[in-house]
N, C-alpha and C positions, 0 to 999 in steps of 0.2 A: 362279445367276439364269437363269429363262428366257429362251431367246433368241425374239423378239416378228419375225415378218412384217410388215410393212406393207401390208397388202393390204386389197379393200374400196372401201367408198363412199367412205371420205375419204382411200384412199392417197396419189391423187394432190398432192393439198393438202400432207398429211403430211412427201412427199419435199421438195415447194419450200420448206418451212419448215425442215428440215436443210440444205439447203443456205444460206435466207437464214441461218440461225444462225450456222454456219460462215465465211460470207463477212464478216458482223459483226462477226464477233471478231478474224476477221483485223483487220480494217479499225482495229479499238481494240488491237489488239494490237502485238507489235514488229517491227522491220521482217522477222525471221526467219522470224514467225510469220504475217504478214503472206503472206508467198512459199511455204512451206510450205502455208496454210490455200487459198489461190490454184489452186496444184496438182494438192491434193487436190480440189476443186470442179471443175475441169477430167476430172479422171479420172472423178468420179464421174457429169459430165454424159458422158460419152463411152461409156462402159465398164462405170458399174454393173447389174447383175443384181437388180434389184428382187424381183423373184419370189422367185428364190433367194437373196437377200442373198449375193450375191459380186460382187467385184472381179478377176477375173481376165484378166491381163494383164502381158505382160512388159515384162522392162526395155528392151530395146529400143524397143518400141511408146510405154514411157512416155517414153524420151528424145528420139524422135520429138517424142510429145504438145506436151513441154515446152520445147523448144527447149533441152536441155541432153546432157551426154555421159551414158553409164550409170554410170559412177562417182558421178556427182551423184545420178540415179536412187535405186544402194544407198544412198546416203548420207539423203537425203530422204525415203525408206521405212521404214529405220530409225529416224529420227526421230520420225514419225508413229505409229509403234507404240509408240517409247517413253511418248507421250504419251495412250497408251492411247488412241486416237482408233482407229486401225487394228490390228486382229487378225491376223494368219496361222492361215488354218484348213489351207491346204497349200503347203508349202515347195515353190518352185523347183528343181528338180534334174535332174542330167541330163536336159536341154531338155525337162525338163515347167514350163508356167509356172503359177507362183504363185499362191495364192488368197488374198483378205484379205473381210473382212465389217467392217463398220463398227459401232463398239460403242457402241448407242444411248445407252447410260446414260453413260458418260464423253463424249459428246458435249454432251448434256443439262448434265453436272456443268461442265462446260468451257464452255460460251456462256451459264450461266445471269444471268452479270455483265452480258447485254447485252442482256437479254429486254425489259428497260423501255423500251431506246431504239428498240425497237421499235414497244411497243405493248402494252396490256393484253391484246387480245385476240390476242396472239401470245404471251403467256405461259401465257394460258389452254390454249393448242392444246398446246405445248412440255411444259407437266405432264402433259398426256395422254399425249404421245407419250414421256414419260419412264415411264410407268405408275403415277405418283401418283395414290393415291387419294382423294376428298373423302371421309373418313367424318367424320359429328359424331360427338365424343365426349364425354355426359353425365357430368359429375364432381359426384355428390351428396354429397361430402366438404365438411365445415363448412371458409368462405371461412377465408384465412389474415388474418391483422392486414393492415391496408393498410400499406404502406411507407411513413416519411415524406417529406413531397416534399423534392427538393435545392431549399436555398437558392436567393435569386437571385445574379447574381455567381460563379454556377459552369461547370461545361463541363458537368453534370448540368442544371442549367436550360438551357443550349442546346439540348442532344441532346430535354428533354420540349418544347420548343418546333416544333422542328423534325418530329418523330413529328405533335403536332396541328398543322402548318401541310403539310408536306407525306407523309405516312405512308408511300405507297409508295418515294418515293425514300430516306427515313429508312431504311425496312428494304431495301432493296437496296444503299444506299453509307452513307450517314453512321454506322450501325449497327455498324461495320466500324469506325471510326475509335476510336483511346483517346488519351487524356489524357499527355503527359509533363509535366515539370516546365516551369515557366512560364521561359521565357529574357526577365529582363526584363520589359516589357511583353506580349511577345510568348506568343501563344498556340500550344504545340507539337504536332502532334495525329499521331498515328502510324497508317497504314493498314496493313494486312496484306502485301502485296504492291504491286510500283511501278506494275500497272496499274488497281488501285482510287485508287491515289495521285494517278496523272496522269487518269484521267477523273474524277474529280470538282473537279481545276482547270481540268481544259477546261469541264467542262459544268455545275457546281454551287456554284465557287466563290463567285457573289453573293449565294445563297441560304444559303450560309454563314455568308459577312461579313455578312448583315442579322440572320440570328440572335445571333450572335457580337456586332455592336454594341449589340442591344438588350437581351442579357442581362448580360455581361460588356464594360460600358464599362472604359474604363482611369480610375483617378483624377480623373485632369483633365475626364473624358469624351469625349475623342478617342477613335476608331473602334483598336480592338485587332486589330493584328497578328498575322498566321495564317502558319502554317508547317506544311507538310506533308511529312511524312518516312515511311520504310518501310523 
């Protein structure tokens, strides 16, 4: 993959939107990653190398930064790199300090869960700066059969409800969610991972339960029971 500059009329912009990205996801994320994503933002207001896309700076300076020892340092560099957010383009060693660049695209792949609670026109910015492209593409291949619609009484009529009432949040979180067996009354719905799980009961769960009520009432017609697991 080409590695992309930021440079330009809209760098400036550019950079503050990596950064809000990053401090977002902390922010929805676990307390680890929370601390971790924290850090890195601190570094990268301090120390990064815009021009050049480098990070260079030692451990010492960064336990300075941080207000921790250098063992915490390696330990939280390490990390960061696991998480494919931070590169090493040149290793530390006999008292040369270390170089890292910040890897647009796993950044991009990594806060894209949190574009919406941003803002449309922060996603708009964020694909660009991922290097998506808008191309149309004409498909003059005869249309396929249309699918029949799911019944009413289903999690497939929720999920089509939910798409025409709210679309974008549909393809950003509920889109994500599948069906288990019903426990009960109760409706079991499975998200990919615990942080699509827990932000869309912080922040989506009503919008849920009204679809959920109006498609799949329970017998009696009491409001059906939601569970979300991962």
């Amino acid at each position: 993959m080409e590695h992309r500059k930021h440079v330009g009329r809209n760098a400036g912009a550019l950079k503050y939107d990596v950064l809000t990205a990053l401090t977002v996801r902390g922010l929805h994320g676990t307390p680890t990653e929370q601390t971790s994503l924290m850090r890195l933002c601190s570094a990268i207001t301090a120390r990064y190398n815009w021009r050049i896309e480098e990070l260079s700076i030692g451990h010492t300076e960064l336990a300075q930064l941080w207000a921790v020892n250098p063992r915490t340092v390696k330990r939280e560099m390490r990390r960061l790199q696991d998480m494919g957010i931070l590169v090493c383009i040149r290793a530390g060693v006999r008292g040369r300090v270390g170089a890292y660049r910040l890897n647009h695209a796993r950044i991009a792949e990594f806060t894209r869960p949190c574009w919406q609670a941003i803002g449309a026109d922060f996603e708009d910015r964020m694909s660009s700066l991922a290097g998506e492209r808008t191309v149309v593409r004409v498909d003059f291949s005869p249309a396929p059969d249309p699918k029949p619609m799911d019944p009413g009484g289903t999690w497939g009529a929720v999920r089509r409800r939910l798409q025409a009432e709210h679309g974008g949040i549909f393809d950003s979180w509920f889109a994500k969610l599948v069906q288990d067996p019903l426990q009960g009354d109760t409706l079991v719905l499975r998200a990919p991972n615990s942080f699509v799980c827990r932000y869309i009961e912080t922040h989506f769960s009503a919008l849920l339960s009204a679809a959920v009520t109006a498609e799949m009432p329970t017998a009696d017609g009491r409001a059906r029971p939601i569970k979300l697991v991962c």
